[in-house]
OpenMM code with the backbone's topology and positions (N, CA, C; nanometers):
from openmm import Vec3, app, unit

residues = "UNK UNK UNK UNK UNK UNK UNK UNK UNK UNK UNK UNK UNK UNK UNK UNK UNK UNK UNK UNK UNK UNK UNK UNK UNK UNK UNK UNK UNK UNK UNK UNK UNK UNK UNK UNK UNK UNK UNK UNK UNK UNK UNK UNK UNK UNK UNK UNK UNK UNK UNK UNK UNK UNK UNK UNK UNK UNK UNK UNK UNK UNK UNK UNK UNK UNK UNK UNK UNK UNK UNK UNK UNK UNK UNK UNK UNK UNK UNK UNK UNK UNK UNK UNK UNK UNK UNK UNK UNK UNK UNK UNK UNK UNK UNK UNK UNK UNK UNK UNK UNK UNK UNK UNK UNK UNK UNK UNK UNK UNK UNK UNK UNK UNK UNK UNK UNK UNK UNK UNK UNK UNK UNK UNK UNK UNK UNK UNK UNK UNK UNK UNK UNK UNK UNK UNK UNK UNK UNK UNK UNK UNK UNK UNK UNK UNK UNK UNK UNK UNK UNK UNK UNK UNK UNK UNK UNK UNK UNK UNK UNK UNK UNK UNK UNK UNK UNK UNK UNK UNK UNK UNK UNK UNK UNK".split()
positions = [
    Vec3(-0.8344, 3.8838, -3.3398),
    Vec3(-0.7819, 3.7581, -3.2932),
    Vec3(-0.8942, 3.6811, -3.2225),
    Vec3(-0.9183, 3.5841, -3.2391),
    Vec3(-1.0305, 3.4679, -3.1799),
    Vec3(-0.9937, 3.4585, -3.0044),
    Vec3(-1.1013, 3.4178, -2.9660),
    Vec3(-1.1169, 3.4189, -2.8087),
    Vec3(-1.0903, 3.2563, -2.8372),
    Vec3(-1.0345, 3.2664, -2.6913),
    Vec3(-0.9884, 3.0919, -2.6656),
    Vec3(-1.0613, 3.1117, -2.5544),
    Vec3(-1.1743, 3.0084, -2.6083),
    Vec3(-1.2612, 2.9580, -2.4792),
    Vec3(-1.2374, 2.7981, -2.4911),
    Vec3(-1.2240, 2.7542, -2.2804),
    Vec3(-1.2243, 2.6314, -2.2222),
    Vec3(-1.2469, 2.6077, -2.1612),
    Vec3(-1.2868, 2.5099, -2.1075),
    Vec3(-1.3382, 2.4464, -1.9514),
    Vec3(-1.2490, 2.3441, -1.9589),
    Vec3(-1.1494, 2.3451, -1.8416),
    Vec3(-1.0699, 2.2253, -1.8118),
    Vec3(-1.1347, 2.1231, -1.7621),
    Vec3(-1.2398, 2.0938, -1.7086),
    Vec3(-1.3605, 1.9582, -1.6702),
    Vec3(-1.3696, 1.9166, -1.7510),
    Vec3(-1.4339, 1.9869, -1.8282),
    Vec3(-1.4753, 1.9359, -1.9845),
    Vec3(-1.3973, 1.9242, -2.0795),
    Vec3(-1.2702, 1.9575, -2.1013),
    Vec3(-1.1620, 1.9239, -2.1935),
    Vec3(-1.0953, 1.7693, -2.2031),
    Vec3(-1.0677, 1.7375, -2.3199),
    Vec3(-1.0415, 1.5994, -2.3150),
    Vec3(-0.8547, 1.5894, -2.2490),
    Vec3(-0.9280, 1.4842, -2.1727),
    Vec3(-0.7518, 1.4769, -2.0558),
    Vec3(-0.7059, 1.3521, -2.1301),
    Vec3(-0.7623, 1.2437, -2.1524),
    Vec3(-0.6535, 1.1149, -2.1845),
    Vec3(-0.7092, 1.0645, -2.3706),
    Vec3(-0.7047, 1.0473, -2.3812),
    Vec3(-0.7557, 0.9114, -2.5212),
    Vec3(-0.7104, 0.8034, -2.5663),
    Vec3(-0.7124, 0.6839, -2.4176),
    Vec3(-0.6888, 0.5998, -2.4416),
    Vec3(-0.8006, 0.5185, -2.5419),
    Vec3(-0.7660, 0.3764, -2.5647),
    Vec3(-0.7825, 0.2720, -2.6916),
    Vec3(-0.8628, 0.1849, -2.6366),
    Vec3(-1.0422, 0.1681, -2.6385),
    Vec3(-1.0679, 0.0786, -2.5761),
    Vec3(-1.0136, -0.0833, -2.6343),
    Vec3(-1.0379, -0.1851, -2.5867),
    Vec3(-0.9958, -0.2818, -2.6551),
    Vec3(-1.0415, -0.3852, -2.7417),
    Vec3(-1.2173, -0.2848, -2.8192),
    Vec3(-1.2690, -0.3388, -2.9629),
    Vec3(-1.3503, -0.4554, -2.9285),
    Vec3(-1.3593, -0.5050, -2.7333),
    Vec3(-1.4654, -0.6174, -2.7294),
    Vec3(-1.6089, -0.5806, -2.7995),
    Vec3(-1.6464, -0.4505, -2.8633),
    Vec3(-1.7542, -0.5070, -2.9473),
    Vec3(-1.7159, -0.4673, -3.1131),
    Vec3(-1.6122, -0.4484, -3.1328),
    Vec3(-1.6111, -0.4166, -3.2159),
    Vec3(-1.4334, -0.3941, -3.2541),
    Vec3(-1.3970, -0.2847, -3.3452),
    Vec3(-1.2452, -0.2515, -3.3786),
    Vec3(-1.1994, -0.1959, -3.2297),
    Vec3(-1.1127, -0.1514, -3.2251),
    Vec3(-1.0441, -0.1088, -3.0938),
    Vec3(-1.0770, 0.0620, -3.1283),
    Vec3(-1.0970, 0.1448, -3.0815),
    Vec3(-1.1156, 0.2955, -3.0876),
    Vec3(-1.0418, 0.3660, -2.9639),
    Vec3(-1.0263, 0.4820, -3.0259),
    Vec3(-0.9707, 0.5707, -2.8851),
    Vec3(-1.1077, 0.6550, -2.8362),
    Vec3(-1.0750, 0.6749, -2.7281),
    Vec3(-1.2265, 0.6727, -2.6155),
    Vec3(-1.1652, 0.8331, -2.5785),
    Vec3(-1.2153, 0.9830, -2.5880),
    Vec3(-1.2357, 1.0871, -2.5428),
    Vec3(-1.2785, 1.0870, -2.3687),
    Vec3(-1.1721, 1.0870, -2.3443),
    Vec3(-1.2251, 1.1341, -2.1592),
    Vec3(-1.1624, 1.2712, -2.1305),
    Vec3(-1.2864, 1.2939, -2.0492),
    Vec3(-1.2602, 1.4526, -2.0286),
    Vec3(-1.1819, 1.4289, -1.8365),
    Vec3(-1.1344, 1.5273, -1.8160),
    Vec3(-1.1032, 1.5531, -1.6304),
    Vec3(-1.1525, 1.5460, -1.5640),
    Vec3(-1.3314, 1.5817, -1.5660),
    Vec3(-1.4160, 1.5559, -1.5309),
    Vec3(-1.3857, 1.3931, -1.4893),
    Vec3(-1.4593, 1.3562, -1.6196),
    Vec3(-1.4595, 1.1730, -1.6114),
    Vec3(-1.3473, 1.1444, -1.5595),
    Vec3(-1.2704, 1.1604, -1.5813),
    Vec3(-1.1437, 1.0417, -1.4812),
    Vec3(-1.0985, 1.0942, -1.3490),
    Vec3(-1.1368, 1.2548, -1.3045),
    Vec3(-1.1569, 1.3036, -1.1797),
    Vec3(-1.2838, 1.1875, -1.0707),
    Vec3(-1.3788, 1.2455, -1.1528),
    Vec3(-1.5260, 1.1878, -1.0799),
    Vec3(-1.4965, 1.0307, -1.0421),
    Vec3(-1.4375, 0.9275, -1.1959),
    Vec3(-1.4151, 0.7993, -1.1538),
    Vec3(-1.3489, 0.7920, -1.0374),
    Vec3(-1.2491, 0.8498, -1.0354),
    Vec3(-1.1086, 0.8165, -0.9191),
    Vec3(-1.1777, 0.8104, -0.7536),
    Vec3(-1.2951, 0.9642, -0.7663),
    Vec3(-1.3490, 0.9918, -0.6811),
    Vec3(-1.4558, 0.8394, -0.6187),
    Vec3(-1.4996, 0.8148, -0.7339),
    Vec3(-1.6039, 0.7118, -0.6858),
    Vec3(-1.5850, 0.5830, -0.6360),
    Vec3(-1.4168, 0.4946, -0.6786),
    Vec3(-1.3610, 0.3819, -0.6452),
    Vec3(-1.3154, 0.4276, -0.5677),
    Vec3(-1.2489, 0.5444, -0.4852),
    Vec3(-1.2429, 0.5838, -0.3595),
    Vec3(-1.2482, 0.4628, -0.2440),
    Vec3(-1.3450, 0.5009, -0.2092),
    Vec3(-1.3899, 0.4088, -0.0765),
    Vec3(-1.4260, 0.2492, -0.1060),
    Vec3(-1.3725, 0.2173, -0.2596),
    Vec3(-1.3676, 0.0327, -0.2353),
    Vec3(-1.2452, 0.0233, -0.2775),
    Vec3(-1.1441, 0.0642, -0.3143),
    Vec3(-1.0123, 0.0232, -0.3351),
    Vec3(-0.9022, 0.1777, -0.2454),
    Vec3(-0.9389, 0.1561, -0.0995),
    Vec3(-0.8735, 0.2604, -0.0685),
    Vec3(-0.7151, 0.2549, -0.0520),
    Vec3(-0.6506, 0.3548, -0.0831),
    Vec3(-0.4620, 0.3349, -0.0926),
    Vec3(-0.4230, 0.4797, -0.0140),
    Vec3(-0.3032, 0.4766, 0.0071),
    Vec3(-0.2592, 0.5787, 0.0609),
    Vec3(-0.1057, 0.5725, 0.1101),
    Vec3(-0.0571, 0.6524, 0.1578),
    Vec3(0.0922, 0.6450, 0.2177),
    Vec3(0.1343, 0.5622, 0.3024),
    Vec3(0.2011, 0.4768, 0.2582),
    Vec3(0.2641, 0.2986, 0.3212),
    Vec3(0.2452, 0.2453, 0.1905),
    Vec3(0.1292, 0.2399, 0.1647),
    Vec3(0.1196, 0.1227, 0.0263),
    Vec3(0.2324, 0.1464, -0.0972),
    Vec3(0.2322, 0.0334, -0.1136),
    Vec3(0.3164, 0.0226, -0.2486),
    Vec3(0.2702, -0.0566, -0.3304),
    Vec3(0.2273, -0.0270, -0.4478),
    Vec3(0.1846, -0.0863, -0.5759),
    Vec3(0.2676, -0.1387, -0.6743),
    Vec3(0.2239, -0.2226, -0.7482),
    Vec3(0.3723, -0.2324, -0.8142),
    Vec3(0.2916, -0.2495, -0.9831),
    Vec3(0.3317, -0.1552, -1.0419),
    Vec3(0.2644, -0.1401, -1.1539),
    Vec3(0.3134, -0.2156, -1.2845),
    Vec3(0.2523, -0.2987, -1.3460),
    Vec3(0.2950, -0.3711, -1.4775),
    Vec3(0.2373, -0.3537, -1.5480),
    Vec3(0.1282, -0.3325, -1.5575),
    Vec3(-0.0155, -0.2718, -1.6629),
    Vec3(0.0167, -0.1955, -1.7717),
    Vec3(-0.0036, -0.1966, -1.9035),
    Vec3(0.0466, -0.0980, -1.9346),
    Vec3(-0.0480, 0.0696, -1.9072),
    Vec3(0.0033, 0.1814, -1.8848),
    Vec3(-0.0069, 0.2592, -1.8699),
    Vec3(-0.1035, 0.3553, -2.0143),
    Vec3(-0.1260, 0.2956, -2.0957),
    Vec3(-0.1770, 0.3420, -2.2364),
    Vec3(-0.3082, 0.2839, -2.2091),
    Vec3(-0.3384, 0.1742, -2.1394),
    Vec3(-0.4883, 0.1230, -2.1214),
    Vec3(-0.5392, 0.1330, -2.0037),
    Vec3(-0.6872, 0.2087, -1.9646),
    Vec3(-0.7036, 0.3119, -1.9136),
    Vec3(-0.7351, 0.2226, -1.7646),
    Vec3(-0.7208, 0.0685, -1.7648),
    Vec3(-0.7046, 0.0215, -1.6153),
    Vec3(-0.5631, 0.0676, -1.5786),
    Vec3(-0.4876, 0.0385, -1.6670),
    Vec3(-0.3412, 0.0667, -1.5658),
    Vec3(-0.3016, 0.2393, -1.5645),
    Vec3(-0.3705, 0.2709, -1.6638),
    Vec3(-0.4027, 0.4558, -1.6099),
    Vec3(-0.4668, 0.4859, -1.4872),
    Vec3(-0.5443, 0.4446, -1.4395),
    Vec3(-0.6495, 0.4303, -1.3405),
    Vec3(-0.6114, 0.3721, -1.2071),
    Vec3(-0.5738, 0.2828, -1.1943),
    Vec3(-0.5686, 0.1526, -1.1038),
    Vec3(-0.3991, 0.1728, -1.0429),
    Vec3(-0.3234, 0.1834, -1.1929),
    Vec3(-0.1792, 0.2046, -1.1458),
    Vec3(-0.0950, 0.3310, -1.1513),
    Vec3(-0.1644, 0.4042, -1.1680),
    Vec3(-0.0842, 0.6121, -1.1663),
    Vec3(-0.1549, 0.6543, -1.0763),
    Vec3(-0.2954, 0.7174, -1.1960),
    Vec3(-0.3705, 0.8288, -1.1094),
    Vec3(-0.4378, 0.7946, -0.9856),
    Vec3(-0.5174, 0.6446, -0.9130),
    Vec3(-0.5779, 0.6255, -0.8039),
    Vec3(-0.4618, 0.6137, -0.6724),
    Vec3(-0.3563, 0.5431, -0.7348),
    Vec3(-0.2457, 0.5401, -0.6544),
    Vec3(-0.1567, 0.6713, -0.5992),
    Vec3(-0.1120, 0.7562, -0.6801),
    Vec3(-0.0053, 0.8848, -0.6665),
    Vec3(-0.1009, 0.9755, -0.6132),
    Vec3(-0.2710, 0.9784, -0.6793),
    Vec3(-0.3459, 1.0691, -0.6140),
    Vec3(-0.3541, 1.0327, -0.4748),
    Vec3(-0.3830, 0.9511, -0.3790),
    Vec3(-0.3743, 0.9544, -0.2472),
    Vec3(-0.2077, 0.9377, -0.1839),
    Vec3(-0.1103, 0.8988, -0.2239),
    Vec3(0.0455, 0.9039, -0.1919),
    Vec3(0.1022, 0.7907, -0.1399),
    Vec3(0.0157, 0.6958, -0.2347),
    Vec3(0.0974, 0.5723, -0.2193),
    Vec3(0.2256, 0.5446, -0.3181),
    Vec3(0.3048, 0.4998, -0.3150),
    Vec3(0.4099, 0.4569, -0.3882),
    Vec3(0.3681, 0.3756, -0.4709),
    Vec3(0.4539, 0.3961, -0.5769),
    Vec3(0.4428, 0.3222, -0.7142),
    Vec3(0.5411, 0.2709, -0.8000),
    Vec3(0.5627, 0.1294, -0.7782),
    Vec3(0.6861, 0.0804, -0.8354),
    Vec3(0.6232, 0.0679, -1.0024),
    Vec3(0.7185, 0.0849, -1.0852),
    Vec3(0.6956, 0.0656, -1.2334),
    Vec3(0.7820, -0.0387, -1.3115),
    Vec3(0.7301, -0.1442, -1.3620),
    Vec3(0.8213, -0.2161, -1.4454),
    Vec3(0.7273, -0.1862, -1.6188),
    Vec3(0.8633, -0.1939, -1.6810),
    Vec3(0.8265, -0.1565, -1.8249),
    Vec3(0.7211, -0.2555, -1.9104),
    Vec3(0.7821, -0.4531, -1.8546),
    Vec3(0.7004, -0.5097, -1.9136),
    Vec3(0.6737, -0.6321, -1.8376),
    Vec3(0.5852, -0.7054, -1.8332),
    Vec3(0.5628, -0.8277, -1.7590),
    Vec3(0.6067, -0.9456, -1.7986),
    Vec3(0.7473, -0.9705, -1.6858),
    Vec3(0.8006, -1.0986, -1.6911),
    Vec3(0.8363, -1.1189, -1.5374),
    Vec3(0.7366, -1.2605, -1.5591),
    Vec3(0.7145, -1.3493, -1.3944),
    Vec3(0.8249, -1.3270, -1.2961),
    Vec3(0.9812, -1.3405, -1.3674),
    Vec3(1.0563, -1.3611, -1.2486),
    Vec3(1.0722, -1.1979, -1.1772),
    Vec3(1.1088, -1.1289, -1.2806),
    Vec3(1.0981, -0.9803, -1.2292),
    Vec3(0.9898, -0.9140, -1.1467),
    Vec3(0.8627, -0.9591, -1.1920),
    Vec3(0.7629, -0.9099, -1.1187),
    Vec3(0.7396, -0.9977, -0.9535),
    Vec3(0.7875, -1.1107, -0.9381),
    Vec3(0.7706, -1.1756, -0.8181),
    Vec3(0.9318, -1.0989, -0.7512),
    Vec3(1.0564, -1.0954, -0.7953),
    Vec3(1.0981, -1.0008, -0.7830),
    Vec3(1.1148, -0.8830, -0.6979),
    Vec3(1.0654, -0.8028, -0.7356),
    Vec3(0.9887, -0.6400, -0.7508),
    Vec3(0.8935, -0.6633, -0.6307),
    Vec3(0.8134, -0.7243, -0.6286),
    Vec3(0.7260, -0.7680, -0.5207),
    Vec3(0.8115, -0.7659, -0.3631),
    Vec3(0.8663, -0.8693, -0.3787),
    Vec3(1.0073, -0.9140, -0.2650),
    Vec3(1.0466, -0.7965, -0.1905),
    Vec3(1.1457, -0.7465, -0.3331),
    Vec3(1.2135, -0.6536, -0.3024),
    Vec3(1.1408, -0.4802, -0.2299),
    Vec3(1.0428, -0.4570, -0.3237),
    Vec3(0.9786, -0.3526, -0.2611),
    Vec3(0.8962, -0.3299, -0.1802),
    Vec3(0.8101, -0.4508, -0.1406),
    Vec3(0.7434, -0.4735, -0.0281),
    Vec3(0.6040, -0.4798, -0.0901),
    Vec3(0.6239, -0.5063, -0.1680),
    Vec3(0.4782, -0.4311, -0.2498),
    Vec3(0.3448, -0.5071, -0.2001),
    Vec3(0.2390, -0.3694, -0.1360),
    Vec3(0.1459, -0.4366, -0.0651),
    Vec3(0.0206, -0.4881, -0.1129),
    Vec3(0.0199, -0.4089, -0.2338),
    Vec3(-0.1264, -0.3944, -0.3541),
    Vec3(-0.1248, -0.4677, -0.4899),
    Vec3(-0.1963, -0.5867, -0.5537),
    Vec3(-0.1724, -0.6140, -0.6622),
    Vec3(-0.2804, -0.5380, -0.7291),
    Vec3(-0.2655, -0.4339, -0.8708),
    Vec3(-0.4286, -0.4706, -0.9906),
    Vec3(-0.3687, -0.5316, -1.1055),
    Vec3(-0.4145, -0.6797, -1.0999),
    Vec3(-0.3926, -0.7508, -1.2241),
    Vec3(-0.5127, -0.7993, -1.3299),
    Vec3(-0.4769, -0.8158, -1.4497),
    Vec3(-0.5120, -0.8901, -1.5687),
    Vec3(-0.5120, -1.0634, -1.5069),
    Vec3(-0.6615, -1.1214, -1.5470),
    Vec3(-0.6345, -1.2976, -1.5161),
    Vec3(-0.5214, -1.3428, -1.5501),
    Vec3(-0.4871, -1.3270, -1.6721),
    Vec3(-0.3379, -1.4237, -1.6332),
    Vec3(-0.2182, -1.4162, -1.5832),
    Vec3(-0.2422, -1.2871, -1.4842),
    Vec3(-0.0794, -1.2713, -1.3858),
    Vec3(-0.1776, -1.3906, -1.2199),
    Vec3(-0.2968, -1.3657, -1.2564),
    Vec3(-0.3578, -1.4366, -1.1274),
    Vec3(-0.3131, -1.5802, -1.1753),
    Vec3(-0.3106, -1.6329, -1.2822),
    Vec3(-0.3105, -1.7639, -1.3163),
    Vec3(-0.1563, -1.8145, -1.2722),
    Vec3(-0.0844, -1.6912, -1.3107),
    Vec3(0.0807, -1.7592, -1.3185),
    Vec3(0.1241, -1.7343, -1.1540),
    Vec3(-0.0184, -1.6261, -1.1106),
    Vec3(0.0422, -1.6098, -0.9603),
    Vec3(0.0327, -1.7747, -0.8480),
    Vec3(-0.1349, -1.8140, -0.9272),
    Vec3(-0.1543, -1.9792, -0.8539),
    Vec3(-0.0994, -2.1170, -0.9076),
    Vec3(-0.0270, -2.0712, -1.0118),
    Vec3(0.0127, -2.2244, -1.0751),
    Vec3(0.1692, -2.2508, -1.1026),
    Vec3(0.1962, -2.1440, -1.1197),
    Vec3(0.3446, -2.1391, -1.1835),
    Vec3(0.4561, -2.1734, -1.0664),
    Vec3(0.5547, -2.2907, -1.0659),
    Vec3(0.6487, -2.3203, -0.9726),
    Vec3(0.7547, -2.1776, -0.9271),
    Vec3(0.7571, -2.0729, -0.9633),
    Vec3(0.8576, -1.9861, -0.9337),
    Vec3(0.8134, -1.8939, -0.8436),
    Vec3(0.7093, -1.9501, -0.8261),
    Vec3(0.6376, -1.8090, -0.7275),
    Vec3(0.6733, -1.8394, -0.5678),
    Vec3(0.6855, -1.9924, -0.5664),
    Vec3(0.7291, -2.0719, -0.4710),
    Vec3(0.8923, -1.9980, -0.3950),
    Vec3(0.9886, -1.9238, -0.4798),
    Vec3(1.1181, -1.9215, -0.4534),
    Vec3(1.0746, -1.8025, -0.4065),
    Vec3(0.9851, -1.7040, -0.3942),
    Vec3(1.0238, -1.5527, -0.3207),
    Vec3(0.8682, -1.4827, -0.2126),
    Vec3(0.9995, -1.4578, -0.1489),
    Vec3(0.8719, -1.3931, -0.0335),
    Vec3(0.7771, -1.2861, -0.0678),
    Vec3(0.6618, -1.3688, -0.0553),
    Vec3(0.5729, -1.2879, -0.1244),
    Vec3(0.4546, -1.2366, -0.0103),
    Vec3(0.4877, -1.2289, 0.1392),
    Vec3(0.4141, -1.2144, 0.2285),
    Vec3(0.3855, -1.0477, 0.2550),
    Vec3(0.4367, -1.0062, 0.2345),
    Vec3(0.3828, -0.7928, 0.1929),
    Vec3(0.2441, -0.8152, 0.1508),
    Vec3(0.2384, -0.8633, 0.0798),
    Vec3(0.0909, -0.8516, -0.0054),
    Vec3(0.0159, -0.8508, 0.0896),
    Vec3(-0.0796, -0.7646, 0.0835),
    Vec3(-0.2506, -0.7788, 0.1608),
    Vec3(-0.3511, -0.7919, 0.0493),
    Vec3(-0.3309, -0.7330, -0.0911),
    Vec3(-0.5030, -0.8145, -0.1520),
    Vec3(-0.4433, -0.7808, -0.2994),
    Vec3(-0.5105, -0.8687, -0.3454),
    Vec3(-0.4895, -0.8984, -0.5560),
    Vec3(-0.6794, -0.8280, -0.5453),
    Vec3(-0.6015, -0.7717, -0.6718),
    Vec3(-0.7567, -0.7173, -0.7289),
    Vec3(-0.7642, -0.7653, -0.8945),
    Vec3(-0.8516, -0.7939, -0.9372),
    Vec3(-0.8310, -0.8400, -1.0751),
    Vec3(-0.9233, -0.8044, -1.1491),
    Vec3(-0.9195, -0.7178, -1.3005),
    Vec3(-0.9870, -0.7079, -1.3838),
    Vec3(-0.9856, -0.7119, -1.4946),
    Vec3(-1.0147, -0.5948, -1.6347),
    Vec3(-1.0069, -0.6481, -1.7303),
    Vec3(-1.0616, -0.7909, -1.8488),
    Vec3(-1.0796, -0.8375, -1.7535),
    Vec3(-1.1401, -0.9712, -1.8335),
    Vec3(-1.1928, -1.0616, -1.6970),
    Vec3(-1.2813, -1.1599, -1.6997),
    Vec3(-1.3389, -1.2434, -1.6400),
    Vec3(-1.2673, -1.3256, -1.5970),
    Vec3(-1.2510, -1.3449, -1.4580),
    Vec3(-1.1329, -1.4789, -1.3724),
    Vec3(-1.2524, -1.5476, -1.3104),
    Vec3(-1.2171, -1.6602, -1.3656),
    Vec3(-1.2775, -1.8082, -1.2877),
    Vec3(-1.2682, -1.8364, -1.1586),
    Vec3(-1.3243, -1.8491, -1.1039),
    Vec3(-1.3915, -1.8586, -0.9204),
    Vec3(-1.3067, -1.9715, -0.8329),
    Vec3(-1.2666, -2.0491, -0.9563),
    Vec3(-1.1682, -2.1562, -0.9204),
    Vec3(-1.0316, -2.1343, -0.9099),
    Vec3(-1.0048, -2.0172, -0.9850),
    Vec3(-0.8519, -1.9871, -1.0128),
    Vec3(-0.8420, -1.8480, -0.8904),
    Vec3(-0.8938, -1.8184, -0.8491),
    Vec3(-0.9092, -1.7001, -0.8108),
    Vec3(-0.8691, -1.7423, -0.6311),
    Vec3(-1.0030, -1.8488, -0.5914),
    Vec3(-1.0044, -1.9170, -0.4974),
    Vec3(-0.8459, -1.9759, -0.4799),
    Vec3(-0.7548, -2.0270, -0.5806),
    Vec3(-0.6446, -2.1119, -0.5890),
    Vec3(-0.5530, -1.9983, -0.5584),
    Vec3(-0.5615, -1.8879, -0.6394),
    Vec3(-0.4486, -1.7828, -0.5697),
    Vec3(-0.4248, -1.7613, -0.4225),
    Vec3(-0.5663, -1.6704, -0.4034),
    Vec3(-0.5754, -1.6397, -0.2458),
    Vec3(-0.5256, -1.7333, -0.1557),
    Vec3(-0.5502, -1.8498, -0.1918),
    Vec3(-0.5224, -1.9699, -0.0783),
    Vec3(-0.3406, -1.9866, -0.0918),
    Vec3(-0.2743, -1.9759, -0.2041),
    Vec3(-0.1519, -2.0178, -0.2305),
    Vec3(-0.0862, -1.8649, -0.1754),
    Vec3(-0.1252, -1.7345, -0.2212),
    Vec3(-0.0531, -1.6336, -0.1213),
    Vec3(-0.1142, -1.6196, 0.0162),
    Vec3(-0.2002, -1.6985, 0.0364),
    Vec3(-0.2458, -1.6857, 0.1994),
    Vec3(-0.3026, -1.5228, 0.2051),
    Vec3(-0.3787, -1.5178, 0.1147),
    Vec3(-0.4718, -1.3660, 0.0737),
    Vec3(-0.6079, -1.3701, 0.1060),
    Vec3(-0.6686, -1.2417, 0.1557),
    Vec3(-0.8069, -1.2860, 0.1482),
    Vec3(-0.8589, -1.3176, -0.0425),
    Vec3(-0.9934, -1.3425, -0.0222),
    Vec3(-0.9749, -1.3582, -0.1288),
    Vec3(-0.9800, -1.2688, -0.2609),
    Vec3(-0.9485, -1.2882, -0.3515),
    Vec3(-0.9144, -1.1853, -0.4770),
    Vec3(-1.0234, -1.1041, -0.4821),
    Vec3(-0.9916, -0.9825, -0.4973),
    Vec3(-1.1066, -0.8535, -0.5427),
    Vec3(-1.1059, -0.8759, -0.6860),
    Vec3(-1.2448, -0.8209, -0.7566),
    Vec3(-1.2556, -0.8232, -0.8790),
    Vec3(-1.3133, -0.6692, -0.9323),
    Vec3(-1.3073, -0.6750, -0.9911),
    Vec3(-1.3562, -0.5298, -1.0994),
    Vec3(-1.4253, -0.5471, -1.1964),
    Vec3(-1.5180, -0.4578, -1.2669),
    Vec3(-1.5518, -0.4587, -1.4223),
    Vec3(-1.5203, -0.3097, -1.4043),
    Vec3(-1.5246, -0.2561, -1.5117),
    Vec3(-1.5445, -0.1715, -1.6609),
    Vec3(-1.5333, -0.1768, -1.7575),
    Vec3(-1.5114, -0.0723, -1.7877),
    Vec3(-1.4666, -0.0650, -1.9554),
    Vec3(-1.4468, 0.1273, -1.9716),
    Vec3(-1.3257, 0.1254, -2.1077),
    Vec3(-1.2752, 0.2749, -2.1028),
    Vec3(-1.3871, 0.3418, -2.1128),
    Vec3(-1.4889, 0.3312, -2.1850),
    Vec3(-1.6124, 0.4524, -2.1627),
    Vec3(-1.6487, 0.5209, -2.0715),
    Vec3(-1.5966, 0.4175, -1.8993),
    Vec3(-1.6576, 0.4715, -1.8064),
    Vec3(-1.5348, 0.5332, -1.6901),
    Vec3(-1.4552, 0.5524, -1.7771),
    Vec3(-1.3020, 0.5821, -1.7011),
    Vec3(-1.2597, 0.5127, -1.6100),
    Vec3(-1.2752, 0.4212, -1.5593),
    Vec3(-1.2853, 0.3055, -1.6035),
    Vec3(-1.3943, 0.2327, -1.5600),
    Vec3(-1.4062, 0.2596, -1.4089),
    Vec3(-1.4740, 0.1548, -1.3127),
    Vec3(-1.5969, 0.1769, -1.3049),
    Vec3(-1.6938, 0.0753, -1.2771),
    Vec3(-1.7903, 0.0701, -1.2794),
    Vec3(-1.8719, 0.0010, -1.1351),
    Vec3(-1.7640, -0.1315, -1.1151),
    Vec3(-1.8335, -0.2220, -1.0644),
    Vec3(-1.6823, -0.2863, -0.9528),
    Vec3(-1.6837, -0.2805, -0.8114),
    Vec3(-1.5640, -0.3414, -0.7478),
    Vec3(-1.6015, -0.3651, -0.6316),
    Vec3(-1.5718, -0.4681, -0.5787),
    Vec3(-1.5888, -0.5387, -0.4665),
    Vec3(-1.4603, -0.4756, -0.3905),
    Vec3(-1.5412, -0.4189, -0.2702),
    Vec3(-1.4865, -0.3580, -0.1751),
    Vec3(-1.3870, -0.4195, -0.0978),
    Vec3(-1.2149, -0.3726, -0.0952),
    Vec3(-1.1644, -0.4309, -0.0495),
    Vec3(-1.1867, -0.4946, 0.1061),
    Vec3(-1.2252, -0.4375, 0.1806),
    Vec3(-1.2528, -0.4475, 0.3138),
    Vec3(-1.3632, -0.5222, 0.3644),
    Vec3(-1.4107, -0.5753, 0.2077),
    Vec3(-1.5204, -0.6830, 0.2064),
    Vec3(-1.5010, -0.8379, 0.1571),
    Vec3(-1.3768, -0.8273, 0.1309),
    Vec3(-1.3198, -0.9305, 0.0641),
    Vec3(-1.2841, -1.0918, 0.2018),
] * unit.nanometer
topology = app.Topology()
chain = topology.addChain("A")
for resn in residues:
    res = topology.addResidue(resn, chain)
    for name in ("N", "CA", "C"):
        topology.addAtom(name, app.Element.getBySymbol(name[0]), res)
């Protein structure tokens, strides 16, 4: 009978889909290692913990809202509200209702967070900071949020799935 040899570090833990900006979309091999070590390293610029509440819309299959909205969150014991899909009134909502203190959004929940008349109808004062990644937010729109939730101003992010995710984040506590 064959020996089963493994290293759980080195074994592949997720395979999410990057999203083909250079090319087709592929599924990306991350090992425990990698999405251990990442979690470890955004640590100390997006710190969370027990009180916070997140409120997760991301989907969970792409490895920011794997990242940003499960594992960085539940690993230190912050709460985690989950909605299945993103629609404005529910998610301002959800916000209200749960207190929710943490945003990580995609630019255009920042866009509908500074422009859209409905955001106007619910208390949205829980919040302490929007973080935004995934794609590039304009300095103008960003500036327009913070000022309309009375936020410091928006944190930003890069990566990409290769690097489980994060790479690059402006420290909340620098914001």
């Amino acid at each position: 009978e064959p020996e089963l040899a493994f290293d759980v570090a080195e074994d592949v833990a997720v395979l999410p889909y990057s999203s083909g900006t250079t090319g087709v979309p592929k599924g990306v091999m991350l090992t425990h290692r990698q999405i251990g070590t990442n979690l470890a390293q955004l640590q100390s610029a997006a710190p969370t913990g027990p009180g916070e509440r997140i409120l997760a819309v991301l989907p969970s299959f792409h490895i920011y809202g794997l990242t940003a909205l499960m594992n960085a969150p539940l690993r230190l014991g912050s709460t985690v509200v989950v909605l299945p899909r993103f629609d404005l009134e529910t998610f301002l909502a959800a916000i209200e209702k749960h207190r929710i203190t943490g945003l990580y959004v995609a630019p255009p929940i920042v866009l509908a967070l500074a422009k859209h008349p409905a955001v106007t109808r619910y208390d949205l004062s829980c919040l302490q900071y929007v973080l935004c990644a995934a794609a590039p937010l304009d300095a103008a729109l960003a500036r327009a949020c913070a000022h309309r939730l009375g936020l410091p101003p928006i944190g930003q992010a890069y990566g990409m799935t290769e690097l489980s995710p994060g790479s690059h984040v402006v420290p909340l506590d620098r914001l």
